[in-house]
C-alpha positions in Angstrom: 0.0 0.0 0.0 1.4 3.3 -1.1 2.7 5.6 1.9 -0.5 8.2 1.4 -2.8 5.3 1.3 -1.7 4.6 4.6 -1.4 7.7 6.3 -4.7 8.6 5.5 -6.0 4.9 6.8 -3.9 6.1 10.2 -5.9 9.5 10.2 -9.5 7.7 9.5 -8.5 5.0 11.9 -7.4 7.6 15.1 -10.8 9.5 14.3 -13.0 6.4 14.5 -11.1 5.7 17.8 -11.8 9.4 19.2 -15.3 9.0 18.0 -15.8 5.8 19.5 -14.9 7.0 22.9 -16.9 9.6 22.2 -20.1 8.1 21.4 -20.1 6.0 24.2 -19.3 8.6 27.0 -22.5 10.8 25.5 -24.6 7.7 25.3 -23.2 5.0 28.5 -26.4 3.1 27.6 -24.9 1.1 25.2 -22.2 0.0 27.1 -24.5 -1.4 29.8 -26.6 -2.6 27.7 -24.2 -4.5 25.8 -23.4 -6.0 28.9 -26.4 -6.3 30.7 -27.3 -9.1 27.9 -25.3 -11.4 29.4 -26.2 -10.8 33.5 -28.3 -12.7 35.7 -30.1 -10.3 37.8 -31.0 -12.9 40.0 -28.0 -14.3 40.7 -26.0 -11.2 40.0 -23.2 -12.8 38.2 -22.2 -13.5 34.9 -23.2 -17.2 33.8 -20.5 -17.3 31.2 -17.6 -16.0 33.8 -18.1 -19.9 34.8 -18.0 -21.6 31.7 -14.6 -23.5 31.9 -14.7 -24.3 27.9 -15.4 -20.6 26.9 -12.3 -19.8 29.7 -10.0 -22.5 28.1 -10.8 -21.2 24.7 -9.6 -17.5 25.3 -6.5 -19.0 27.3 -5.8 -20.9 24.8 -6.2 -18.3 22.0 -3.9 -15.9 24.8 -1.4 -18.9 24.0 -1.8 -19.0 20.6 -0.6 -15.0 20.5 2.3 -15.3 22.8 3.5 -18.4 20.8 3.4 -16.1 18.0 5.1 -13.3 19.1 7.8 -15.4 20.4 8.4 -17.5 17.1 8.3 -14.5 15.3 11.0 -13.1 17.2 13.3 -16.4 17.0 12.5 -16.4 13.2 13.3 -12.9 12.7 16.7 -13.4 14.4 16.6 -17.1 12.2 16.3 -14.8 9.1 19.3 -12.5 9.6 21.7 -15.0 10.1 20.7 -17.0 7.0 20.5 -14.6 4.1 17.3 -12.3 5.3 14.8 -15.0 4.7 13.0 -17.6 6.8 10.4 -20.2 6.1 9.2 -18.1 3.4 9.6 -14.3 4.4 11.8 -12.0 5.0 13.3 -10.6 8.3 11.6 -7.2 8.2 8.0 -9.0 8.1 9.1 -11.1 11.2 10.6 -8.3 12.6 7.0 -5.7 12.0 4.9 -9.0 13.7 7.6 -8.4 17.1 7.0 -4.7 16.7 3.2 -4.8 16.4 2.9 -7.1 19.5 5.5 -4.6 21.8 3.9 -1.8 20.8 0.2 -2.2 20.8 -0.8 -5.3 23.1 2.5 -5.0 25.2 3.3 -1.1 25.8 0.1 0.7 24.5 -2.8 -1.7 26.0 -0.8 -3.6 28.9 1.6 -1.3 30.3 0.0 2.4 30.1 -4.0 1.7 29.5 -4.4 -1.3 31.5 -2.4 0.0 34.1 -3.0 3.5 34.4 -6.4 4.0 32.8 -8.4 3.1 36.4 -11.4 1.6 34.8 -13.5 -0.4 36.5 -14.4 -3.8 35.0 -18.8 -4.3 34.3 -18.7 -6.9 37.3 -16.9 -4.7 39.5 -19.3 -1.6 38.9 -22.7 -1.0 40.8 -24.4 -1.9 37.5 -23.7 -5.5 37.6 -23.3 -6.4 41.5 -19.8 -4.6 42.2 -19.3 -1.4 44.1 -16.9 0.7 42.0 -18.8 3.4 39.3 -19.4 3.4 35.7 -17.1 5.4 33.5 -16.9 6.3 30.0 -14.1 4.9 27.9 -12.4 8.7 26.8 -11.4 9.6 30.3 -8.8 8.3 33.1 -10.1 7.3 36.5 -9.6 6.0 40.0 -12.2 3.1 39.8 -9.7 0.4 39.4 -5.7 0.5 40.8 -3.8 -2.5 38.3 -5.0 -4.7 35.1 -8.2 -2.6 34.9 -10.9 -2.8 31.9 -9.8 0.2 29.3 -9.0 -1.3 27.2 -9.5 -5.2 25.8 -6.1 -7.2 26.7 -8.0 -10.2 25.0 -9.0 -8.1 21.8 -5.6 -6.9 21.2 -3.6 -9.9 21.8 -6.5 -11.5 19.4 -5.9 -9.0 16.8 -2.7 -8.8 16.3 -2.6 -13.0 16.2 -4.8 -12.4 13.2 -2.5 -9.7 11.1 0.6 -11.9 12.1 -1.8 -14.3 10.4 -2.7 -12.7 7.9 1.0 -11.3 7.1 2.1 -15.1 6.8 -0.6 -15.7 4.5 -0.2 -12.9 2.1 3.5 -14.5 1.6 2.3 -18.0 1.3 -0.4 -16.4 -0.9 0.8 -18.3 -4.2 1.5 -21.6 -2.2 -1.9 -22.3 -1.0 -5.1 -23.1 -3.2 -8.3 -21.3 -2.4 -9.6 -23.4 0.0 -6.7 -23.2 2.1 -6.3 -19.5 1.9 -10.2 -18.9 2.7 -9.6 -21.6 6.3 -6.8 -19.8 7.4 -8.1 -16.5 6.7 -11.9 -17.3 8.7 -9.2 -18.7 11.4 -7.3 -15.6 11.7 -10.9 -13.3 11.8 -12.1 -15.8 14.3 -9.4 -15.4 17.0 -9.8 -11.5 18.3 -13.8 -12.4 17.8 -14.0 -15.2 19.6 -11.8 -13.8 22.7 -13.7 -10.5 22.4 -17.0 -12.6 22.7 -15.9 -14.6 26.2 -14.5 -11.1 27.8 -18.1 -9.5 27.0 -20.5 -12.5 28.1 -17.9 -12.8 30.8 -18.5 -9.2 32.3 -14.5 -8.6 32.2 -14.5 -5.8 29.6 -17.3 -3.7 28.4 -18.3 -3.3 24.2 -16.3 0.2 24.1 -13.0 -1.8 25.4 -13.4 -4.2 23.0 -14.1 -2.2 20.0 -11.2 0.6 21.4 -8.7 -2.2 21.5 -9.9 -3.4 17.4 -9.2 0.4 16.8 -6.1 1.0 18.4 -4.1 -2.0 17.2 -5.3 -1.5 13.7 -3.7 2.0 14.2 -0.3 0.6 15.3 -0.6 -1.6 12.6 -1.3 1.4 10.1 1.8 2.9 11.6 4.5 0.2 11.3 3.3 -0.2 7.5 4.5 3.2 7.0 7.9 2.3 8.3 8.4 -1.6 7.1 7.7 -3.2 3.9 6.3 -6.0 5.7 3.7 -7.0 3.5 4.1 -8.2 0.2 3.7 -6.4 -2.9 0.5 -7.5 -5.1 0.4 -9.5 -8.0 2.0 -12.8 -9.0 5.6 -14.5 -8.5 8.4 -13.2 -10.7 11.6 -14.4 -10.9 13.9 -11.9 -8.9 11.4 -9.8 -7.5 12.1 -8.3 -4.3 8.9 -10.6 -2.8 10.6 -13.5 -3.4 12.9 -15.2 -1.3 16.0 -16.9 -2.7 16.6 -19.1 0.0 12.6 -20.9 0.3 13.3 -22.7 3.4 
C-alpha cells in the first residue's frame, strides 16, 4: 500500500477511535446494555464468567498469541543470520509481527492503559453487583488501581494474532489453493472475535474496550506499514522480484 494510502487509513482510523470513545461517553447506555445481555439479575453474576470451555478457549487463543510473538522473534533473528529470509519471508516482516505485539498489546494496552487508565471492569461496577462506578471509555479514572478494563487485553492480543496471520498468509499467498487461503483467513478473523465474545459474556470488559482495542491496534498496525515493507507487494511471482525469497526454506 502506497505511503499516502496509509497515512490517510492512520488519520480515518485515530478518528473512529476518538469518536468511539466519544459516542459511548454521550450515550453509556450502550455500554450497559451491551453487557447487561449477558447478567443474571437474580443471581448477579455472569453465567458465562463460569464456563470452563469458553475460559480454556480465550486462554488458549492468549497462548496462541504469545506463541506467535515469540516464534516470530526467533524467526526474525533465524532470518538475519541465513541470508534475510526464513520459512518463506523475510526478516523485516518477522521483525513488524515483534514490533506490532510490543507496541500495541504489550506497551500501549498492557503497560499504560491497563495499568494507568483506572477503569472499572462491568462486574466490579454498581451496574452489575460490584461497588466501583461506571465510566466512559475517553477519560482516566480512579475506579480500578492495576489490570483494569480500558482497554480489551483479549481483543488486542487476538488481533494482532490475526494480522501476524494474515501477514504469513499474504506470503504463502501463491502456495496455497483457495480453499486453504479462505480456512486460514476465517481462522485468523475468528481469534480476536472469539476472545472479544468470552470477555463480553464474561463481564470482564465492556463493548467500548473491546471495539477501542480493534481500533487501536489497527492504528499501530497502520503505523508500522509506514515504516516496514512488511507485507508483500500485489500481483503474481516473478523471478527476482524483491517478494521473493532466494533461499525458500
Amino acid at each position: 500500500m502506497l505511503p499516502n494510502a496509509e497515512l490517510r487509513r492512520a488519520a480515518a482510523l485515530a478518528l473512529a477511535l476518538i469518536a468511539t470513545c466519544a459516542v459511548f461517553a454521550l450515550w453509556p447506555r450502550l455500554d450497559l446494555a451491551a453487557t447487561g445481555a449477558f447478567f443474571d439479575p437474580v443471581t448477579r453474576s455472569f453465567p458465562v464468567s463460569a464456563d470452563a470451555r469458553a475460559s480454556l478457549l480465550r486462554k488458549a487463543i492468549w497462548g496462541a498469541s504469545i506463541a506467535m510473538v515469540l516464534g516470530a522473534l526467533g524467526l526474525g533473528v533465524a532470518a538475519r543470520l541465513r541470508g534475510g529470509w526464513a520459512l518463506g519471508l523475510p526478516a523485516r516482516a518477522w521483525g513488524h509481527v515483534v514490533a506490532l505485539y510490543l507496541l500495541g498489546p504489550g506497551l500501549l494496552v498492557e503497560t499504560l492503559l491497563k495499568g494507568h487508565w483506572g477503569r472499572a471492569r462491568p462486574s466490579d461496577t454498581a451496574e452489575f453487583g460490584g461497588t466501583a462506578l461506571y465510566t466512559p471509555p475517553g477519560l482516566p479514572v480512579a475506579q480500578c488501581a492495576k489490570n483494569c478494563s480500558f482497554v480489551a487485553g483479549e481483543t488486542a492480543g487476538g488481533l494482532a494474532l490475526m494480522l501476524a496471520m494474515l501477514l504469513i498468509l499474504a506470503w504463502h499467498r501463491h502456495r496455497l489453493g483457495p480453499v486453504a487461503r479462505l480456512a486460514v483467513g476465517v481462522l485468523a478473523v475468528a481469534m480476536p472475535l472469539a476472545a472479544s465474545a468470552q470477555r463480553l459474556a464474561a463481564g470482564r470488559h465492556f463493548l467500548s474496550d473491546i471495539l477501542a482495542a480493534i481500533l487501536l491496534i489497527l492504528l499501530v498496525e497502520a503505523l508500522l506499514a509506514l515504516l516496514s515493507r512488511a507485507w508483500p507487494t500485489a500481483g503474481p511471482p516473478r523471478a527476482g522480484a524483491v517478494d521473493i525469497p532466494r533461499d525458500s526454506a
